[in-house]
Every structure is written in C-alpha cells, then in structure tokens.
C-alpha positions as a Markdown table, in Angstrom:
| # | Residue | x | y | z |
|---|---|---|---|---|
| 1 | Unk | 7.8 | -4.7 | 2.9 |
| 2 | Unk | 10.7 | -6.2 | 4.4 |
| 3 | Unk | 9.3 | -7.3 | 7.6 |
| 4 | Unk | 10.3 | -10.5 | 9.6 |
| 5 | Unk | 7.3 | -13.1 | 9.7 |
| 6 | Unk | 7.6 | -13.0 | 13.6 |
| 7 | Unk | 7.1 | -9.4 | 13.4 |
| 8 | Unk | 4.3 | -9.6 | 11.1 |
| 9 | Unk | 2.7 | -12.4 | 13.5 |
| 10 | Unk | 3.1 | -10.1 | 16.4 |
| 11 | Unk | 0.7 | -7.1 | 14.7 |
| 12 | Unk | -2.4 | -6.1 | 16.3 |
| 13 | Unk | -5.5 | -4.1 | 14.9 |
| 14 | Unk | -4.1 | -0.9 | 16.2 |
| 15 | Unk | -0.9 | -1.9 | 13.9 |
| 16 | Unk | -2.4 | -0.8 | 10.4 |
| 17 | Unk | -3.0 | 2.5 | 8.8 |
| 18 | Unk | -5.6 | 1.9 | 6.7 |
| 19 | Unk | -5.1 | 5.4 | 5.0 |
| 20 | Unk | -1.5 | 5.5 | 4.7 |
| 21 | Unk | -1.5 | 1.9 | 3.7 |
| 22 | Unk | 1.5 | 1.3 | 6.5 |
| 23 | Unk | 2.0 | -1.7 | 9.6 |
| 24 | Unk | 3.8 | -0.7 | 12.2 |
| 25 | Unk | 6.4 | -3.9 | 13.3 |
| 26 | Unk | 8.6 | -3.7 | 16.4 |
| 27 | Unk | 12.2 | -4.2 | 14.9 |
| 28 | Unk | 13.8 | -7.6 | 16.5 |
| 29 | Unk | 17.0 | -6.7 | 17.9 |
| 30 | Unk | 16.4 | -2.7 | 18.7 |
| 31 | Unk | 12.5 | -3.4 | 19.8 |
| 32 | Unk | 11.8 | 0.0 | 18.0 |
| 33 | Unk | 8.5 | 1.0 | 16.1 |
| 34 | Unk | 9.1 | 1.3 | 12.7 |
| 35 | Unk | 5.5 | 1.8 | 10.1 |
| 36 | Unk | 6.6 | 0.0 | 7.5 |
| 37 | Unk | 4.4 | 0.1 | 3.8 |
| 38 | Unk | 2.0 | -2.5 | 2.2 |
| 39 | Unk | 1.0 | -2.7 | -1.6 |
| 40 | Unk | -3.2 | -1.7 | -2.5 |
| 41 | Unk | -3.2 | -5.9 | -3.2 |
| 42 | Unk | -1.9 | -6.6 | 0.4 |
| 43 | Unk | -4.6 | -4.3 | 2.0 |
| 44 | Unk | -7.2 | -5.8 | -0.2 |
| 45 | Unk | -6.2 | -9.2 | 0.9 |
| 46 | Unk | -6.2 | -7.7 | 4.9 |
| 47 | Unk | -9.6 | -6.3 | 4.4 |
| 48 | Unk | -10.9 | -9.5 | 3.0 |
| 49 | Unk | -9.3 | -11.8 | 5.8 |
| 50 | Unk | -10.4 | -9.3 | 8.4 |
| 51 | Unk | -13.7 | -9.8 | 6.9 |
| 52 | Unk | -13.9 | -13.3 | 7.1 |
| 53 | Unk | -12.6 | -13.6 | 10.6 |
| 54 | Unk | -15.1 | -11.1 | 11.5 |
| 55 | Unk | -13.1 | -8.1 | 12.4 |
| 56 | Unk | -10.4 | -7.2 | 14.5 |
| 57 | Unk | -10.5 | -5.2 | 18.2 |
| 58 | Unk | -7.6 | -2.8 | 18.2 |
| 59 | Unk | -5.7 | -4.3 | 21.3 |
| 60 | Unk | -6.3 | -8.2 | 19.7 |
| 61 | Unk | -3.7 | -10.2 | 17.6 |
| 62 | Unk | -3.9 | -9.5 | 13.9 |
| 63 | Unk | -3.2 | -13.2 | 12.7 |
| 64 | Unk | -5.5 | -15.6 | 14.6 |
| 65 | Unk | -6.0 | -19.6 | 14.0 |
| 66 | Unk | -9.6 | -21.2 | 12.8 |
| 67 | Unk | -11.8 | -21.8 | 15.7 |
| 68 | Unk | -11.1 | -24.1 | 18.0 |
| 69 | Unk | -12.8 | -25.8 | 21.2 |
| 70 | Unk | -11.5 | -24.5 | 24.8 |
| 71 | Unk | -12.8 | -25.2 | 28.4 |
| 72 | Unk | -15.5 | -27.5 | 29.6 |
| 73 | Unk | -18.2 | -25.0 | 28.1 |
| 74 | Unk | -17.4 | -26.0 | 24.3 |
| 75 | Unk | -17.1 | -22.7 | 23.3 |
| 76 | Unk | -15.0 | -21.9 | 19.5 |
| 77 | Unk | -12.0 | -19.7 | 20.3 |
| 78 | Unk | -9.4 | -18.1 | 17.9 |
| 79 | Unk | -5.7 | -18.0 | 19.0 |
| 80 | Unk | -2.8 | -16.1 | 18.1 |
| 81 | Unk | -1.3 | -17.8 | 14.8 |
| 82 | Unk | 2.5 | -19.0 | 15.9 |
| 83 | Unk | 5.7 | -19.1 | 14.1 |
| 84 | Unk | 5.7 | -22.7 | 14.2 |
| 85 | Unk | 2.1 | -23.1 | 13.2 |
| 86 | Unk | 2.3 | -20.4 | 10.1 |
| 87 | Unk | 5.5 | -22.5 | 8.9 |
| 88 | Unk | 3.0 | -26.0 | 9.4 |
C-alpha cells in the first residue's frame, strides 16, 4: 500500500478499518494521517495474526514480539516489534 515499515510498525488497533479494508499511517516527514488500503489477503493474514496473539486493545501496538520474561514476578510480556528487530 505504499507505506513505510516504520509507519506500519507504529499502527495500533484503532489504526484498521476492518470494513473499509484501510490503515491509517502517520506520514514521516508531514506527521499527517493518511488511511491508506490493504488487499482481502492482507486482512486475512491481520485477522489470523490478531488471532494468534490473542487480540488487540484499541490504544496497544499492532505489531508485538513473542512473549518474553520481565520483572522479578516472571510474568510473559509482549513488546512493540522494532525496526531493528523486524529487519533481524
């Protein structure tokens, strides 16, 4: 959709329309809101990610990392997915 992979990265739930099949981005270098459009196969592939990762709150990062152990209790946390991790 033409959409920079930091700007992808920094979606959150309440950056897709499901039933327009759109993401809004914020543009790099004007930091305006532009809803760009996404094919049926790349919302299939959302709702199935989504899905896996158990859902999405509106205000949380889109694109999170596998679980992973923070603070002395053990717990399994997800973090926003990086630029540098995503190119890893």
């Amino acid at each position: 959709n033409g959409a920079r992979a930091a700007e992808v990265l920094g979606l959150r739930g309440s950056d897709v329309d499901w039933g327009n099949q759109q993401v809004r981005v914020i543009r790099k270098g004007s930091r305006a809101e532009q809803w760009l459009p996404g094919s049926n196969d790349a919302f299939l592939w959302l709702r199935l990610y989504l899905a896996h990762i158990a859902g999405v709150r509106p205000a949380d990062p889109l694109w999170v990392t596998l679980p992973k152990r923070r603070g002395t209790d053990g717990t399994m946390t997800r973090i926003p997915l990086t630029y540098e991790a995503l190119r890893a």
